[in-house]
C-alpha positions as CSV (number, residue, x, y, z in Angstrom):
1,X,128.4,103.0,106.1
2,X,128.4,103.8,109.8
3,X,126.9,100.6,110.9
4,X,130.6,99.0,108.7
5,X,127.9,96.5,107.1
6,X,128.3,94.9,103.3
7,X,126.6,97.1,100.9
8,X,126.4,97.6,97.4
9,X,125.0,100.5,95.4
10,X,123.4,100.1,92.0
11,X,123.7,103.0,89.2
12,X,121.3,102.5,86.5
13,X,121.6,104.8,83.3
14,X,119.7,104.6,80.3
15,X,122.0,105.8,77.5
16,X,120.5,107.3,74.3
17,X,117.3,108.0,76.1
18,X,117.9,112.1,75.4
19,X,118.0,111.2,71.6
20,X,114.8,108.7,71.8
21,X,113.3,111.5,74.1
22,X,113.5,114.3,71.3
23,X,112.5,112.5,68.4
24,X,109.1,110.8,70.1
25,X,108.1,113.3,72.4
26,X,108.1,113.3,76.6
27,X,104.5,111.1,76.3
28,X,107.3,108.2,74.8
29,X,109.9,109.1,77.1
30,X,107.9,108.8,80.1
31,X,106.7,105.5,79.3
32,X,110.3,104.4,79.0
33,X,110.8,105.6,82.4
34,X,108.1,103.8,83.8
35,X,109.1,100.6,81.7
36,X,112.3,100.1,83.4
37,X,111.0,101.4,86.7
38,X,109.1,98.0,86.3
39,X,111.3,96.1,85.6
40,X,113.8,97.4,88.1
41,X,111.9,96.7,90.7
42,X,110.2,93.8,89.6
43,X,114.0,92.3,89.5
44,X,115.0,93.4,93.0
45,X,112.0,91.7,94.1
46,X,112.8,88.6,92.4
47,X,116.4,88.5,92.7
48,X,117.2,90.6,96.0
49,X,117.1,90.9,100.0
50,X,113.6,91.8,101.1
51,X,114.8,95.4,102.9
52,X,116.6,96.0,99.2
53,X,115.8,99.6,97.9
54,X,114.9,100.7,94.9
55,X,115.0,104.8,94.1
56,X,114.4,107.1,90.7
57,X,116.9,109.5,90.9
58,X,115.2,111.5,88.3
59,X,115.6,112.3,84.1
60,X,117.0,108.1,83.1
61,X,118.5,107.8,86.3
62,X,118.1,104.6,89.3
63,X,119.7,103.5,91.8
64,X,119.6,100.0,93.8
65,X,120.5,99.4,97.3
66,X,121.4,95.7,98.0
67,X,124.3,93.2,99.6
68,X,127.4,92.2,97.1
69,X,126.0,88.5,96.8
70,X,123.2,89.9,94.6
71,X,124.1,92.9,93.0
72,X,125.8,90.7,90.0
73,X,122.5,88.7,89.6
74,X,119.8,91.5,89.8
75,X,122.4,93.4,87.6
76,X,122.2,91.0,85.0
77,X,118.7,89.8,85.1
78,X,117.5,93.8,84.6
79,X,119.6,93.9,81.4
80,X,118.6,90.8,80.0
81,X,114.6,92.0,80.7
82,X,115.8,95.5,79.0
83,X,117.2,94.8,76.2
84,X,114.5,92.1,75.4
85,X,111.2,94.7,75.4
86,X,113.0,98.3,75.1
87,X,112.7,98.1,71.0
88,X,109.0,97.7,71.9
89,X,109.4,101.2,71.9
90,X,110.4,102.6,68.8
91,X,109.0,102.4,64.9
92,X,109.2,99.1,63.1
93,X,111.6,100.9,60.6
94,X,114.0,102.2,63.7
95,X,114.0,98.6,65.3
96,X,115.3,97.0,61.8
97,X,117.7,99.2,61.2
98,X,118.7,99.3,64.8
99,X,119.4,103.2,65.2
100,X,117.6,106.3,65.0
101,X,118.4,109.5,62.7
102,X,118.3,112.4,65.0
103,X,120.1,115.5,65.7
104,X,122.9,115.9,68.4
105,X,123.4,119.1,70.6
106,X,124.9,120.9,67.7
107,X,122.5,120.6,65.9
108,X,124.2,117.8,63.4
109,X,122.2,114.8,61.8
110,X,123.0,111.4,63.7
111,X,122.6,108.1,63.8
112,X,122.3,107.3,67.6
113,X,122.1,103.5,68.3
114,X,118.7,102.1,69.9
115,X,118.8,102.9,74.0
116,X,120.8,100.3,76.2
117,X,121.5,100.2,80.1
118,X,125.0,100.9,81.7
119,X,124.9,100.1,85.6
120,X,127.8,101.0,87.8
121,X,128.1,99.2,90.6
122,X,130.5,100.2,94.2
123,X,130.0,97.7,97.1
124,X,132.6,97.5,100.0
125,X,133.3,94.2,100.2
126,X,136.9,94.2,98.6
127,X,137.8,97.7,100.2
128,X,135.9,100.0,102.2
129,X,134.1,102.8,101.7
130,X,133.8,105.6,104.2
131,X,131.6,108.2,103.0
132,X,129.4,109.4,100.0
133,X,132.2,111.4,98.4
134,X,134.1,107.8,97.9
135,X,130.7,106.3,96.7
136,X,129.5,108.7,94.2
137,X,133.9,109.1,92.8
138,X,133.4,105.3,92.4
139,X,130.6,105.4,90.4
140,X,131.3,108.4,88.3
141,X,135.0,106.4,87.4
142,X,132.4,103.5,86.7
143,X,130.5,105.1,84.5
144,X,132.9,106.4,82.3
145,X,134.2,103.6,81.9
146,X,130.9,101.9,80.7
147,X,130.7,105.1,78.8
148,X,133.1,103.5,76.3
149,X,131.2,100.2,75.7
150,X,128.4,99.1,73.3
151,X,125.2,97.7,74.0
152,X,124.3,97.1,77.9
153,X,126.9,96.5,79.8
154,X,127.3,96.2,83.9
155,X,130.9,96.8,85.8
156,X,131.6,96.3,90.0
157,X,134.1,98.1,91.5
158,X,137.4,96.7,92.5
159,X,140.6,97.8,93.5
160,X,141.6,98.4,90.0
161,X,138.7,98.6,87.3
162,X,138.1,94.9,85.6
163,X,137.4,95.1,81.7
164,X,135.0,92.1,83.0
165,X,131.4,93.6,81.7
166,X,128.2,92.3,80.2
167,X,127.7,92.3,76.9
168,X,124.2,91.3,75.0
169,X,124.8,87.6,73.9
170,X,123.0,88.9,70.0
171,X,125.7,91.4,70.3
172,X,128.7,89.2,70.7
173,X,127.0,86.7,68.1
174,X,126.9,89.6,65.1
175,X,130.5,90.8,66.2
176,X,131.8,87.5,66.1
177,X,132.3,86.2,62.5
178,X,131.6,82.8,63.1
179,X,128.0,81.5,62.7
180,X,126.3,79.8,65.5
181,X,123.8,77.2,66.2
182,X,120.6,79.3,66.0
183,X,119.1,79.4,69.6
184,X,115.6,80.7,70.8
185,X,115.1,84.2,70.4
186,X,112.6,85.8,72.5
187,X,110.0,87.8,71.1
188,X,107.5,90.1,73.6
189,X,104.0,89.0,72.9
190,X,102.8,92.2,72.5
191,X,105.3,92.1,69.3
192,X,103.9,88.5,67.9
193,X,100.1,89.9,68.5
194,X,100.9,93.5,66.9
195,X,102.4,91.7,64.0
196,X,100.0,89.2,64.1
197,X,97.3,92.3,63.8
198,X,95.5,91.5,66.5
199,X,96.0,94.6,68.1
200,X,97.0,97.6,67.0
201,X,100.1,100.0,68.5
202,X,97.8,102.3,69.8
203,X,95.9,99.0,71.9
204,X,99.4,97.8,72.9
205,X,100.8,101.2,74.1
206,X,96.9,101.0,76.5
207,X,98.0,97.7,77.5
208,X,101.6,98.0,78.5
209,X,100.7,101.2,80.4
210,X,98.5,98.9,82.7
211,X,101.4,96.3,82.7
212,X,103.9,98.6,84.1
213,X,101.0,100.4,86.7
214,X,99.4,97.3,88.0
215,X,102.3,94.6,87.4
216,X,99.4,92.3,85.7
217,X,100.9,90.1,83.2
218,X,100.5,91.8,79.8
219,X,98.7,88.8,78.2
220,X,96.1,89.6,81.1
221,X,96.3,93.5,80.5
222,X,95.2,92.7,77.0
223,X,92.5,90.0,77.7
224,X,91.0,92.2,80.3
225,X,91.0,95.6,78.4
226,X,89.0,93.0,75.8
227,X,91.5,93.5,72.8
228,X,92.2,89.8,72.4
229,X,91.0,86.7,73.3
230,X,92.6,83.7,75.6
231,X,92.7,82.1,72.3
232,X,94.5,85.1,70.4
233,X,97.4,85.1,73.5
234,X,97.2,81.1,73.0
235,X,97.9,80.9,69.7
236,X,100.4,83.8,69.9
237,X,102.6,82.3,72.0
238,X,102.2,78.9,70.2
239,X,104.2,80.5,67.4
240,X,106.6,81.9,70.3
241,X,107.6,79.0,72.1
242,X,107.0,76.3,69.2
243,X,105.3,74.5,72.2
244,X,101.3,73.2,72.0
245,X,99.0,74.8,74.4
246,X,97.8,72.8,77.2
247,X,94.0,72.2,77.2
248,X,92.6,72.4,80.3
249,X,90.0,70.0,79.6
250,X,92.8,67.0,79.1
251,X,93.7,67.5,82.7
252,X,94.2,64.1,83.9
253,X,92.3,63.0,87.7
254,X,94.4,63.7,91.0
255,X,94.1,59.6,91.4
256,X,96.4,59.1,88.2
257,X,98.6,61.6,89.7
258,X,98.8,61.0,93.5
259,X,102.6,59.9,93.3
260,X,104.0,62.6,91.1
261,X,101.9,65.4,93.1
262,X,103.6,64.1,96.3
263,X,107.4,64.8,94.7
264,X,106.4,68.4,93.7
265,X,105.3,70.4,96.7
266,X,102.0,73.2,95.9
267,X,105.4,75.3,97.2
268,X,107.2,74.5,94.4
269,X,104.7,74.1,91.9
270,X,103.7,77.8,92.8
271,X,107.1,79.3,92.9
272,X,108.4,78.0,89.4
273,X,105.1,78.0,88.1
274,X,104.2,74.2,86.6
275,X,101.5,71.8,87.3
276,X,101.5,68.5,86.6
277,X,98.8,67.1,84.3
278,X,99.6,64.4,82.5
279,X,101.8,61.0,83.2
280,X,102.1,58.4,80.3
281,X,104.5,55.6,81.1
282,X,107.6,57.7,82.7
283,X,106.8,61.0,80.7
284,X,105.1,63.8,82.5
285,X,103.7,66.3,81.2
286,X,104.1,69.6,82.3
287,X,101.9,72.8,81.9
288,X,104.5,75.4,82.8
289,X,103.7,79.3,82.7
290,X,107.6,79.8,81.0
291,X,108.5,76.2,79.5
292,X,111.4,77.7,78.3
293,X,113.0,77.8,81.8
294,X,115.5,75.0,81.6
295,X,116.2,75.9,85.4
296,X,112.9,74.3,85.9
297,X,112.5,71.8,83.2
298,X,115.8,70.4,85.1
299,X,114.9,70.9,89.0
300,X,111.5,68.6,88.4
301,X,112.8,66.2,86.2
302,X,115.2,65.3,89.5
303,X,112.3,65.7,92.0
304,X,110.6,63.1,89.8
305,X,113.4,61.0,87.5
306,X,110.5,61.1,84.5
307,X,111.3,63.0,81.3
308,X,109.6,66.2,80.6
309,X,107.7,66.7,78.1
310,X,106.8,70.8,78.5
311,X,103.1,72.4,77.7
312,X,102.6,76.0,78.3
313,X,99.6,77.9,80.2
314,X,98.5,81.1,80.4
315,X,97.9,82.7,84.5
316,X,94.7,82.6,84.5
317,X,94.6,79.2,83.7
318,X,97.1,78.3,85.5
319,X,95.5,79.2,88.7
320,X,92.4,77.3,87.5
321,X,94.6,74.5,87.3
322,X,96.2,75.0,90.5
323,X,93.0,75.5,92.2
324,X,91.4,72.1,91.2
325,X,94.7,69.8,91.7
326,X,95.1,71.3,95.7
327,X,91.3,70.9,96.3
328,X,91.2,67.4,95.1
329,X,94.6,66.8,96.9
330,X,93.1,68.2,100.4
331,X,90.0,66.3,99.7
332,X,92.3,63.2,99.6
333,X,91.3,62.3,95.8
């Protein structure tokens, strides 16, 4: 504030976490904390400046430290990552009806929707802001606002409070009254494998733990801890994406590849995670750790003008892969 340099200050609050707290224990609540710890900060390293903080205010409470170019994006990309695994953490029977029975501070039975993210955000670039007292009055009007709102929702500050706000696309789909092309609805793999019964809650609840700790992929967690096989996660997410597995053994020579590895960097192919293995006529096939990035599917389709045709790959493989397509490249193969 001193230094008169952009800013922008993140408030993250989980609301309904008291009533999720007090009907499955502290051991529950604590691994919600740690859940979107994880994915806050995994966001702000994806999305943000590299000096960007991060901070656990303490009970359901963060905070973010960033520049007003990316507090929209990291804001948006945390909710979309929250409300996609947060139901991970309640009963099958709480996550269908989509609210939990529980009683308030009076002591009264209620039915308390499932827990959602409300993140205030104050930056100065549309007026200043001179001390903490302007900061934290900011936020607080912020938050009462979102307060008011269902589902996730994120608000910046302006000179007058915009109703512009977030709001969870399945939300606004259910709400609306008109039906709507069905699009892809993502499903955590620890939910396909758990309803697939190939591990059990107790397995999962192991494996997450080492997720959010370590920041290993929990496919990896789960293959490492030995409850699953590659093959399991393989076929899991098979029935996920509705996109075939790519065999590593069908990986085509570097020679039959020499002029589409020179359009993709090693950079690139590392960054958006893809490899490709496989050129028939002017279709490439393209082992991707997310094929359901159209981002990507997009950006490689211009550095190469061939049309995609995407495989998916799980890490470890994919850094097999990776491995054997830059050794024969530097060997000049």
């Amino acid at each position: 504030m001193e230094e008169k340099k952009l800013f922008s200050v993140a408030y993250y609050d989980i609301d309904n976490f008291k009533s999720f707290n007090d009907k499955y224990g502290y051991m529950k609540g604590d691994s919600v904390i740690r859940h979107v710890a994880y994915i806050t900060a995994t966001t702000v390293k994806r999305y943000g400046n590299p000096h960007d903080f991060v901070g656990h205010i303490g009970g359901d409470d963060f905070v973010v430290v960033t520049t007003p170019d990316r507090d929209r994006l990291i804001a948006s990309e945390s909710i979309l990552s929250f409300n996609r695994a947060m139901h991970f953490h309640y009963s099958k029977e709480d996550r269908e009806r989509t609210y939990i029975v529980s009683k308030d501070r009076r002591g009264n039975v209620a039915n308390t929707p499932l827990m959602s993210i409300s993140i205030a955000i104050a930056n100065n670039k549309y007026f200043p802001i001179k001390n903490m007292v302007e900061l934290m009055e900011t936020i607080t009007e912020l938050k009462s606002y979102l307060k008011t709102l269902p589902g996730s929702n994120f608000l910046v500050n302006r000179r007058q409070i915009e109703k512009k706000v977030f709001i969870d696309e399945s939300y606004k789909e259910e709400n609306s009254g008109s039906k709507k092309e069905e699009k892809f609805k993502y499903k955590p793999l620890g939910q396909i494998l758990l309803e697939s019964q190939i591990i059990t809650l107790e397995q999962l609840e192991i494996a997450l733990n080492k997720h959010w700790t370590t920041g290993q992929k929990i496919g990896q967690s789960i293959i490492g801890l030995g409850m699953a096989s590659s093959g399991d996660i393989a076929r899991a997410l098979e029935s996920q994406f509705n996109i075939p597995h790519f065999d590593i053994r069908n990986l085509s020579e570097n020679g039959e590849m020499k002029e589409i590895i020179s359009k993709i960097s090693f950079d690139i192919m590392k960054d958006c995670g893809v490899l490709p293995v496989r050129k028939d006529k002017n279709v490439l096939l393209l082992a991707m750790l997310d094929p359901k990035n159209m981002e990507v599917l997009a950006k490689i389709k211009s550095l190469t003008g061939c049309t995609i045709a995407p495989l998916f790959v799980l890490e470890n493989e994919f850094s097999e892969i990776f491995d054997r397509i830059k050794k024969r490249a530097d060997k000049g193969l």
